[in-house]
C-alpha positions in Angstrom: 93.2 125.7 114.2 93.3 122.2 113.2 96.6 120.2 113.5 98.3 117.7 110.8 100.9 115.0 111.8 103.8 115.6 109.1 104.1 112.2 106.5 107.0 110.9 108.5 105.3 111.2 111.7 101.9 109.1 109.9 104.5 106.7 108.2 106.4 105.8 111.9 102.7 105.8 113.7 101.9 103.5 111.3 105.1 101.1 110.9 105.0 100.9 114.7 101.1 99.7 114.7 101.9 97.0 111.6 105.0 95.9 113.8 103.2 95.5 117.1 100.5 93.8 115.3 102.7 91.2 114.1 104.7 90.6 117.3 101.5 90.5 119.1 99.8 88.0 116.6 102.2 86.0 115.8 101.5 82.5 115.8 102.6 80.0 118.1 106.0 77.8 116.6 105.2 74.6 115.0 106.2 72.3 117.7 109.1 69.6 116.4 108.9 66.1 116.8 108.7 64.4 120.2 109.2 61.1 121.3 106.7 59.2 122.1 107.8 55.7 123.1 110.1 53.5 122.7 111.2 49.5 122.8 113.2 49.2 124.9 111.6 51.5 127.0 113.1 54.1 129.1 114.9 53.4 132.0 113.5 49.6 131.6 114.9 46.5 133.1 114.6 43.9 130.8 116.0 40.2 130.8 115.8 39.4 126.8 117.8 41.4 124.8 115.6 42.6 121.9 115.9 42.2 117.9 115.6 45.5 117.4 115.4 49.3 118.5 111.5 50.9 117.9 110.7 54.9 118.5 107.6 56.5 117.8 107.2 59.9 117.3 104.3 62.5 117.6 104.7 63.1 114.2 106.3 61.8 111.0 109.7 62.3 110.9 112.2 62.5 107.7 114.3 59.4 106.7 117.2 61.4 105.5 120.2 62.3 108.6 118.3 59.5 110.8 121.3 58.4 113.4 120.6 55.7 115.3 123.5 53.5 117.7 123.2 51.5 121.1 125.8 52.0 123.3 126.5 48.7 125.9 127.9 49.4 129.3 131.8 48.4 127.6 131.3 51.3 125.4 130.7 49.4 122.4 128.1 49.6 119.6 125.4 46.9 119.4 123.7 48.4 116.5 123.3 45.6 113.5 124.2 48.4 110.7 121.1 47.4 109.1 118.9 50.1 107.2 116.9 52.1 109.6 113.5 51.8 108.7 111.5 55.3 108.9 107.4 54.9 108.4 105.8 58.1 109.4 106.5 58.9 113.2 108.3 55.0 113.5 111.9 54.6 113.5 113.5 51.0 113.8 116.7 49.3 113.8 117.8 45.7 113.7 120.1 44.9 116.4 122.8 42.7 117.1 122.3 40.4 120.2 123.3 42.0 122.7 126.4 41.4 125.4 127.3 41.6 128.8 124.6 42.5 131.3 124.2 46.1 132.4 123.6 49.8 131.3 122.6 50.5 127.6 122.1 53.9 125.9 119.9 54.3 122.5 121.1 57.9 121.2 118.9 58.9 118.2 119.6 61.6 115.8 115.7 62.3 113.9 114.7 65.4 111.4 111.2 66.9 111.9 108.8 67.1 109.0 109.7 70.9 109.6 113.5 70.6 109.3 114.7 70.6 113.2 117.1 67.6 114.1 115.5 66.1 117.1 118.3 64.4 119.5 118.4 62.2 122.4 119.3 59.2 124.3 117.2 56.0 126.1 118.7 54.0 128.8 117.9 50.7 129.6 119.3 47.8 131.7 119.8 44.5 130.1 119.7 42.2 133.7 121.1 38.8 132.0 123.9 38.8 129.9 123.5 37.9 126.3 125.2 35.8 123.5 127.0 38.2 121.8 130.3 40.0 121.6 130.4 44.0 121.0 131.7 45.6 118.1 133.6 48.6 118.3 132.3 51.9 118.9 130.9 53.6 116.4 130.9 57.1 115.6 127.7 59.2 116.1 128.0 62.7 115.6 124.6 63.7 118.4 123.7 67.4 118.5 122.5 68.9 122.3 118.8 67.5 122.8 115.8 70.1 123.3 114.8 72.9 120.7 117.2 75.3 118.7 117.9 78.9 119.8 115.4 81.4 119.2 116.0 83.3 115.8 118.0 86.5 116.3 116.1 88.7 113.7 112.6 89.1 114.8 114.5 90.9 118.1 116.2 93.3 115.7 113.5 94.0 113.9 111.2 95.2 116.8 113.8 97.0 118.4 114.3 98.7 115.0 110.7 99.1 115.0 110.4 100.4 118.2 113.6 102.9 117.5 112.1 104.2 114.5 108.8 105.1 116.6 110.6 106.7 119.3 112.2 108.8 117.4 109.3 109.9 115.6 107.2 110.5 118.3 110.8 112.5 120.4 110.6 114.8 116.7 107.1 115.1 116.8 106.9 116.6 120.4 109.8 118.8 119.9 108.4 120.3 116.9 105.4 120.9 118.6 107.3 122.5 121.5 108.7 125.1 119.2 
């Protein structure tokens, strides 16, 4: 006697081998911009203060939601309010000179050529004080640095996969215990 799987039995047997297939070979995320370098540099000590803010990027990077302030060790901006000038994987700033010496963050705000916002901030030390006078503080909305969450669907849909399968195959053996 030969023996037939049922349609729904075939249909689940073969969702379950589409689904593993694609979790399995799925490709690998495009990775999102990274920063490369910067002037000033990170965590550099420098005794001119410079004319402007330069990042560079692994990639090109949008000019549209670009954020861009330094932060002097009073809190205040030193950020010229210039045009930021976006050229492929090159962000740069004019800046104001530059104020008392000490501690200086650059927080960036950049968008991928895939979409993700790319956040983060650049200390430096400015060792001799400079000619100007801070502004005030402005405001810079900066998202958490690092990639987004993992989408949430991709989970439901291989549980649901793996549900559906279960169930067949929990069917299948009953009936075939019968």
């Amino acid at each position: 006697m030969t023996f037939r799987w049922s349609f729904p039995v075939r249909a689940a047997a073969a969702l379950a081998a589409a689904g593993s297939a694609l979790l399995l070979c799925a490709p690998a995320a495009d990775a999102h911009s990274v920063l490369l370098s910067s002037s000033p540099a990170k965590d550099a000590a420098i005794t001119a203060p410079p004319a402007e803010v330069v990042l560079e990027f692994n990639e090109p990077v949008e000019n549209r939601f670009t954020e861009l302030a330094v932060l002097g060790p009073d809190g205040a901006s030193h950020w010229e309010g210039g045009p930021v000038s976006v050229v492929d994987g090159r962000v740069s700033a004019p800046l104001r000179p530059l104020g008392p010496a000490g501690g200086y963050t650059i927080r960036y705000r950049v968008t991928s050529a895939d979409g993700h916002p790319v956040s983060g901030a650049i200390p430096f030390r400015l060792t001799v004080a400079g000619p100007a006078t801070a502004a005030p503080v402005a405001a810079m909305t900066a998202g958490p640095a690092g990639d987004a969450p993992m989408p949430w669907w991709p989970w439901v849909a291989g549980g649901a996969v793996l549900l559906g399968t279960g169930f067949a195959v929990a069917r299948r053996v009953a009936r075939v215990n019968t």
